[in-house]
KOLLUM-103257 format. One record per residue (C-alpha): residue in three letters; x, y, z; residue number from 0. Coordinates in Angstrom, 3 decimals. Each point is the difference from the previous one (the first is absolute). Layout:
<atoms>
<atom type="ala" x="X" y="Y" z="Z" seq="NUM"/>
...
</atoms>
This chain:
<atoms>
<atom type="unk" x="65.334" y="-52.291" z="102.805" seq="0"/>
<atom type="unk" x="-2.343" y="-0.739" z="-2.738" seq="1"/>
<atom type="unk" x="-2.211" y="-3.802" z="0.424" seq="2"/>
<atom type="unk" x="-0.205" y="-1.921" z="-2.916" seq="3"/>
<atom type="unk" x="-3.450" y="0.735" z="0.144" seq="4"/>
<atom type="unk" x="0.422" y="3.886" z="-0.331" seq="5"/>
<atom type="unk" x="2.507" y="-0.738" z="-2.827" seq="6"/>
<atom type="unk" x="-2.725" y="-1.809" z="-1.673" seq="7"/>
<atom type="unk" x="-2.666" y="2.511" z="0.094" seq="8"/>
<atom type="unk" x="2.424" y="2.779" z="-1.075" seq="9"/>
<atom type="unk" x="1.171" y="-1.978" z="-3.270" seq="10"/>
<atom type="unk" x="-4.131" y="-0.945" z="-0.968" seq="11"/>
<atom type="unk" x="-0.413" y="3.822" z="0.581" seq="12"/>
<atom type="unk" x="2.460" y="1.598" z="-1.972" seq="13"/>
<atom type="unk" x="-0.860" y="-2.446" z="-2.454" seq="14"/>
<atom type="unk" x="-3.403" y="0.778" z="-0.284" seq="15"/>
<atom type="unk" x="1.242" y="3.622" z="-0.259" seq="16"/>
<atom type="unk" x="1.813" y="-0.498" z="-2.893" seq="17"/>
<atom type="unk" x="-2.537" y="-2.101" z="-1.767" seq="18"/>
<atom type="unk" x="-2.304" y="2.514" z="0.850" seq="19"/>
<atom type="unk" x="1.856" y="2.471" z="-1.385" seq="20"/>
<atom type="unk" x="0.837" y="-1.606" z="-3.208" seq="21"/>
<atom type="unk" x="-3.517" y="-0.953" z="-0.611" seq="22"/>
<atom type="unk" x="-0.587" y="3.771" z="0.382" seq="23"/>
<atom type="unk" x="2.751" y="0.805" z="-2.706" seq="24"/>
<atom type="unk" x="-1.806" y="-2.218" z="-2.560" seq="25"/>
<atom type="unk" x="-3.484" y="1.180" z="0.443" seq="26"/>
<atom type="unk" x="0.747" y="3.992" z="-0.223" seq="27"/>
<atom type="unk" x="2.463" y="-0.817" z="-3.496" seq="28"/>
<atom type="unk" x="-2.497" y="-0.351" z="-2.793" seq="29"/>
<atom type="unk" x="1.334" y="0.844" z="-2.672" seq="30"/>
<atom type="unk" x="3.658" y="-0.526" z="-1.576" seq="31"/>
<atom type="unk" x="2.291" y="2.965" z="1.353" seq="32"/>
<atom type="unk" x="1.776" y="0.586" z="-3.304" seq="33"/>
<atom type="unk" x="3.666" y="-0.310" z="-0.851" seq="34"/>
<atom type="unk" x="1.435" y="2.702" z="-0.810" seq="35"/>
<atom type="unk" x="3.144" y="1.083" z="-1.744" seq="36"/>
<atom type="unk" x="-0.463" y="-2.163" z="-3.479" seq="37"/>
<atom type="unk" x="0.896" y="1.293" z="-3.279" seq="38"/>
<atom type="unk" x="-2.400" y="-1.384" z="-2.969" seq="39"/>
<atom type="unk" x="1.611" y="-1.902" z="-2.637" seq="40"/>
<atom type="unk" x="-1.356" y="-0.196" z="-3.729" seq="41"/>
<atom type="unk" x="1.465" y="-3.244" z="-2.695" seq="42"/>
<atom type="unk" x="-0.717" y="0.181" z="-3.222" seq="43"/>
<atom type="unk" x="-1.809" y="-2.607" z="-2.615" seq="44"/>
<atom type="unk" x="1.230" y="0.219" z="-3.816" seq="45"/>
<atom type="unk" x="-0.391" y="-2.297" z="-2.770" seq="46"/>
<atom type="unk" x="1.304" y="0.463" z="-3.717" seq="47"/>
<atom type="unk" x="-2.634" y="-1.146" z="-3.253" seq="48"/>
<atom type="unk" x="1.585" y="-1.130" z="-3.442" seq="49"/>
<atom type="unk" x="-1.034" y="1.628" z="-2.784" seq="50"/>
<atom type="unk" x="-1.818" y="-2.556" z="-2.310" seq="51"/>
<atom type="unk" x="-2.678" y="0.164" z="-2.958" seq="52"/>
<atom type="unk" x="-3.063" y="-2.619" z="0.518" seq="53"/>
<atom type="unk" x="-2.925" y="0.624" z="-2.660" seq="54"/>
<atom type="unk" x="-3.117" y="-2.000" z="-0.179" seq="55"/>
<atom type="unk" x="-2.718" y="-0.461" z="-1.965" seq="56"/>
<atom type="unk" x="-3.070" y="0.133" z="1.669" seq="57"/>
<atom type="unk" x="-2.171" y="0.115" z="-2.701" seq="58"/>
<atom type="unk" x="1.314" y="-2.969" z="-2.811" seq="59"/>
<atom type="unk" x="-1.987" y="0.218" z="-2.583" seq="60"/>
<atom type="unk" x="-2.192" y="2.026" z="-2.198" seq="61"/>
<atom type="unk" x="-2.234" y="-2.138" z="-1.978" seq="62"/>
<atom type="unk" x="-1.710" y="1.936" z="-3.020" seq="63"/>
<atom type="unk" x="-2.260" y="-3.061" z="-0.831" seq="64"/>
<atom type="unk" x="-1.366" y="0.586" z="-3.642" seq="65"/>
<atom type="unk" x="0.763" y="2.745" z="-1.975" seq="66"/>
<atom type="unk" x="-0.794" y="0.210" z="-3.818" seq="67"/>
<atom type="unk" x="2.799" y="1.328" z="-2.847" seq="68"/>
<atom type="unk" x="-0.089" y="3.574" z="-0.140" seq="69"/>
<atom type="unk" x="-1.134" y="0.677" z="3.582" seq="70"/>
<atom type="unk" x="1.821" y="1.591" z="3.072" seq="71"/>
<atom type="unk" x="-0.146" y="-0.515" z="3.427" seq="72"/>
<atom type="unk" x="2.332" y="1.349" z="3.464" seq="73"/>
<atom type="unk" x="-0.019" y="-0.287" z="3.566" seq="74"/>
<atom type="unk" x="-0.207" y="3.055" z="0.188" seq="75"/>
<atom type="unk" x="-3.792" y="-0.248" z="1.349" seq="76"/>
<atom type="unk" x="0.769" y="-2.469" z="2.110" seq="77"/>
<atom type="unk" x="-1.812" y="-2.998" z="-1.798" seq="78"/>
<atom type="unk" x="2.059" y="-1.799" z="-0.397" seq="79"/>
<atom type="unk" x="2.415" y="0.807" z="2.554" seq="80"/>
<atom type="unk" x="3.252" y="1.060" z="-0.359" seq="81"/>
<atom type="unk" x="3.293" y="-1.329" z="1.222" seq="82"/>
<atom type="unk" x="0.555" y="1.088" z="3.678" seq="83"/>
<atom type="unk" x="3.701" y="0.183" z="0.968" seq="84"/>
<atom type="unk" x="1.326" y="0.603" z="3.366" seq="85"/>
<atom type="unk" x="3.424" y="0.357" z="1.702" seq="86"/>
<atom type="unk" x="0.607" y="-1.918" z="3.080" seq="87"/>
<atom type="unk" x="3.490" y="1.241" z="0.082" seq="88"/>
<atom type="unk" x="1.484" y="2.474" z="2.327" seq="89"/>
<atom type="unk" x="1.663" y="2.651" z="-3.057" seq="90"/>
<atom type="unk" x="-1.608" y="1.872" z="-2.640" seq="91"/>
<atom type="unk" x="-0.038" y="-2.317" z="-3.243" seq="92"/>
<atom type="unk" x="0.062" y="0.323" z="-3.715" seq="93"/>
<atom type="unk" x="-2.172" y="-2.499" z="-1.862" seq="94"/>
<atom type="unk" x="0.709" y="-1.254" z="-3.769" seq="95"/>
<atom type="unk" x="-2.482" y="-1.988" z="-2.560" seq="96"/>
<atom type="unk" x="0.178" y="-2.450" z="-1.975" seq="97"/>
<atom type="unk" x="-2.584" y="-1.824" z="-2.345" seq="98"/>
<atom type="unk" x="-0.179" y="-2.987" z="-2.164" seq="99"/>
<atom type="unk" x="-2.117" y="0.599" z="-3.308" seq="100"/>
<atom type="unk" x="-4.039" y="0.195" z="0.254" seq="101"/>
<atom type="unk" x="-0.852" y="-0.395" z="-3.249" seq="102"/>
<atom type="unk" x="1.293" y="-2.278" z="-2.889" seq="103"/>
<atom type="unk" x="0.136" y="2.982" z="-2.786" seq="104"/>
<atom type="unk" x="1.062" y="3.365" z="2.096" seq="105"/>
<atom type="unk" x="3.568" y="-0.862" z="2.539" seq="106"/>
<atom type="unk" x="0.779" y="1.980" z="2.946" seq="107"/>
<atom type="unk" x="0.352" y="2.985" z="-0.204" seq="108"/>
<atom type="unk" x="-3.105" y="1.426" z="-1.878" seq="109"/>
<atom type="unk" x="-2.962" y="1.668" z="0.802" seq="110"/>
<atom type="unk" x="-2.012" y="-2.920" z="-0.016" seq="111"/>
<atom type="unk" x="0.721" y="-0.851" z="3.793" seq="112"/>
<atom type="unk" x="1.440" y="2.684" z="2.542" seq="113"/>
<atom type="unk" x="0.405" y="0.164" z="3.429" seq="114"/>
<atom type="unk" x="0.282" y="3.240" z="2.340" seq="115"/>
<atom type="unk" x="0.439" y="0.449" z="3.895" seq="116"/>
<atom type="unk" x="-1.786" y="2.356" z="2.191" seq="117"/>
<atom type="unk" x="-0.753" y="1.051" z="3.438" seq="118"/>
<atom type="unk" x="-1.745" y="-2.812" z="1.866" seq="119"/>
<atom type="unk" x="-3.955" y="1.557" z="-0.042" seq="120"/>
<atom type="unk" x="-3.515" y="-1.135" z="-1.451" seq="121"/>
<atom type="unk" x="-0.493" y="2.669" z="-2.110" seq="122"/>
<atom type="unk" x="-0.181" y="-1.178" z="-2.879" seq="123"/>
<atom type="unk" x="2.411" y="2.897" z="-1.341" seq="124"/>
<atom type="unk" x="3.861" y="-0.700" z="-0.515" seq="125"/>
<atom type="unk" x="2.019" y="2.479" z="2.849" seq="126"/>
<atom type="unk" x="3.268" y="0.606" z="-1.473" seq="127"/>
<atom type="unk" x="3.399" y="-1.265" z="2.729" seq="128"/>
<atom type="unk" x="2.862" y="1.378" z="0.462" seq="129"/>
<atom type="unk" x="-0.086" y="2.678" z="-3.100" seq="130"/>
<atom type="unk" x="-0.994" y="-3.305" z="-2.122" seq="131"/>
<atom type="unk" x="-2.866" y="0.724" z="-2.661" seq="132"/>
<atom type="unk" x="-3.333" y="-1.325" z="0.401" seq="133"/>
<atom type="unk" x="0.388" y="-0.959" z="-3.299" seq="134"/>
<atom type="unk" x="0.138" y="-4.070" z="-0.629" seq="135"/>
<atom type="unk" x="3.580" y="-1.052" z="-2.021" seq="136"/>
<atom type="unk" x="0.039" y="-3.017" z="-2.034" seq="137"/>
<atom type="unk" x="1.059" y="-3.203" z="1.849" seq="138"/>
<atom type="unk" x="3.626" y="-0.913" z="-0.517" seq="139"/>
<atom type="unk" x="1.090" y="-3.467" z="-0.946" seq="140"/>
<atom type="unk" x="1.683" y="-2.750" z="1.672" seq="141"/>
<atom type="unk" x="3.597" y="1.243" z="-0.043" seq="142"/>
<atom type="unk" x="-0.393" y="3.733" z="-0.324" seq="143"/>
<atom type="unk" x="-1.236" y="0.877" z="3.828" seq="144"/>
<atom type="unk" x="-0.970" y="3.411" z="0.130" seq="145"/>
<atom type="unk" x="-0.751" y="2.117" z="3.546" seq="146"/>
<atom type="unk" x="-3.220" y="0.327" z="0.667" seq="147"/>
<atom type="unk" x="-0.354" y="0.947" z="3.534" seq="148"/>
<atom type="unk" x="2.726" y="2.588" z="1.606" seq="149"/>
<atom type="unk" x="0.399" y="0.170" z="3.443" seq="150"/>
<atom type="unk" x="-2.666" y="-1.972" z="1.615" seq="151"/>
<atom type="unk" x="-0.212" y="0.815" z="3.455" seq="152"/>
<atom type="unk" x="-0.070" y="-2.697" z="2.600" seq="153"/>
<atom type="unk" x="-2.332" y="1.584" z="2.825" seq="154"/>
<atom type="unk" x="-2.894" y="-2.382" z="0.940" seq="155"/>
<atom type="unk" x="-2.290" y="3.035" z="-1.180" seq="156"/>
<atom type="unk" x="1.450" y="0.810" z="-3.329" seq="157"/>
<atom type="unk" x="1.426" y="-3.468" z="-1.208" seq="158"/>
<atom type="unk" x="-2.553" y="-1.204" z="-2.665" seq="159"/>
<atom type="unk" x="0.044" y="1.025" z="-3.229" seq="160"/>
<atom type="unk" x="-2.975" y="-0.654" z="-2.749" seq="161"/>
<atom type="unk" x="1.452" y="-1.558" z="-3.666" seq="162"/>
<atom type="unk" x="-2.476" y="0.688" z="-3.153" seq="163"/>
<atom type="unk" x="0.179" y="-1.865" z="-2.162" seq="164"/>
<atom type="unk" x="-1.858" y="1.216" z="-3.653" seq="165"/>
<atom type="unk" x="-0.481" y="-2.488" z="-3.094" seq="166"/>
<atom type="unk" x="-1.262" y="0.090" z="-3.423" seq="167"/>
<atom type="unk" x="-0.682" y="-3.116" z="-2.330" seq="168"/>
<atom type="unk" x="1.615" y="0.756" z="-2.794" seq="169"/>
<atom type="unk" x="-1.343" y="-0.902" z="-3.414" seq="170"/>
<atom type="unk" x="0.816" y="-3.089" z="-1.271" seq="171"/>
<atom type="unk" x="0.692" y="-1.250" z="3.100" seq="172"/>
<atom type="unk" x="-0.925" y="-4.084" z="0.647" seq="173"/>
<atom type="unk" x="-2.950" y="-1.228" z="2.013" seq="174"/>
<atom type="unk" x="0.968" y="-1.728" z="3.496" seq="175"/>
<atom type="unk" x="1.403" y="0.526" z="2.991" seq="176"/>
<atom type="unk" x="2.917" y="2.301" z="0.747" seq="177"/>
<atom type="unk" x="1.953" y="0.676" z="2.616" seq="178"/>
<atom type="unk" x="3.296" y="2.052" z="0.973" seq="179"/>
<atom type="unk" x="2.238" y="-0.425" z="3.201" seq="180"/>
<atom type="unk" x="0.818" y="2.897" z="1.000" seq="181"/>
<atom type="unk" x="3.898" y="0.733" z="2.548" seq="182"/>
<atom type="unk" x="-0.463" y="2.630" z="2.120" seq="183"/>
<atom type="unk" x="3.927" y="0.514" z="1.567" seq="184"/>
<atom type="unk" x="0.799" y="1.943" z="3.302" seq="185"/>
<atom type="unk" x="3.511" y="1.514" z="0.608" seq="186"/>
<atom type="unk" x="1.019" y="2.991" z="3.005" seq="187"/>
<atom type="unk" x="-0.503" y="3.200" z="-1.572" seq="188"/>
<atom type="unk" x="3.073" y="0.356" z="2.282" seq="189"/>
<atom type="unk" x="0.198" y="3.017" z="2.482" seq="190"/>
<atom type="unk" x="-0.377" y="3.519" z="-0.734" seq="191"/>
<atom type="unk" x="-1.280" y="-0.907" z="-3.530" seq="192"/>
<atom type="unk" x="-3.837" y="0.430" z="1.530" seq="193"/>
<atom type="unk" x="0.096" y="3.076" z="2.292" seq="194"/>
<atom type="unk" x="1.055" y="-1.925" z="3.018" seq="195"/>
</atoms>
């Protein structure tokens, strides 16, 4: 027969034991035994982007200051600058001018005041877009739009484009200050038209 005593001493024993042993158990396991058996799983993340136009001017205004009848003067060497016109959009674009009159005795169009767009550099040379002609065209009027830029691109990189303008005092033409606004218009060159 076991005393109470005895029975006392065995349970702090095998107690100690076991504690001992699980102590033991935690110190030799260092590192994470990894599970194994688990397949990897991928999701997927999409998102869809409306086509829109969104052109801005971020140069307003050329400002020719004084120029005498009979003389000539562009943006084409940069003083003054031209027009700078950029798409914000997310599709190619085709822009279209517009021009009130500059001068009292010669209406829009004539070859008294042009315009002309080219690639976005300080050259001082007009670069020809898109097949366009480096050439300038007369400026239409108010009403009678024409295109002048053809599928702008949108790319943070390639989405400014320089506008020249070119004007001549024509004879005849009254003293004072003059002054055109000029509607630049952006619609979607809509897809495939532009190579995309």
């Amino acid at each position: 027969m076991v005393g109470n005593r005895t029975l006392t001493v065995l349970v702090l024993v095998s107690m100690s034991v076991s504690l001992a042993g699980t102590l033991a158990s935690f110190t030799l396991i260092r590192e994470p035994i990894p599970a194994t058996g688990f397949a990897a799983h991928t999701g997927l993340t999409n998102v869809s982007i409306p086509r829109y136009g969104d052109i801005t001017l971020n140069v307003a205004l050329v400002n020719f200051h004084e120029i005498a009848v009979g003389e000539r003067n562009t943006t084409s060497d940069y003083d003054p600058h031209p027009f700078v016109i950029e798409n914000n959009g997310s599709t190619f674009v085709n822009v279209s001018v517009e021009a009130e009159d500059l001068w009292v005795y010669s209406g829009n169009p004539g070859v008294d005041y042009q315009i002309n767009a080219s690639d976005d550099n300080e050259t001082g040379t007009l670069s020809p877009i898109d097949g366009w002609a480096a050439q300038m065209m007369n400026m239409p009027a108010t009403g009678a739009a024409q295109d002048l830029i053809r599928c702008m691109n949108y790319s943070d990189t390639t989405d400014a484009m320089n506008v020249h303008i070119n004007i001549s005092v024509p004879g005849g033409e009254t003293a004072g200050y003059k002054e055109s606004t000029v509607t630049f218009t952006g619609s979607d060159a809509l897809q495939g038209n532009c190579g995309e």
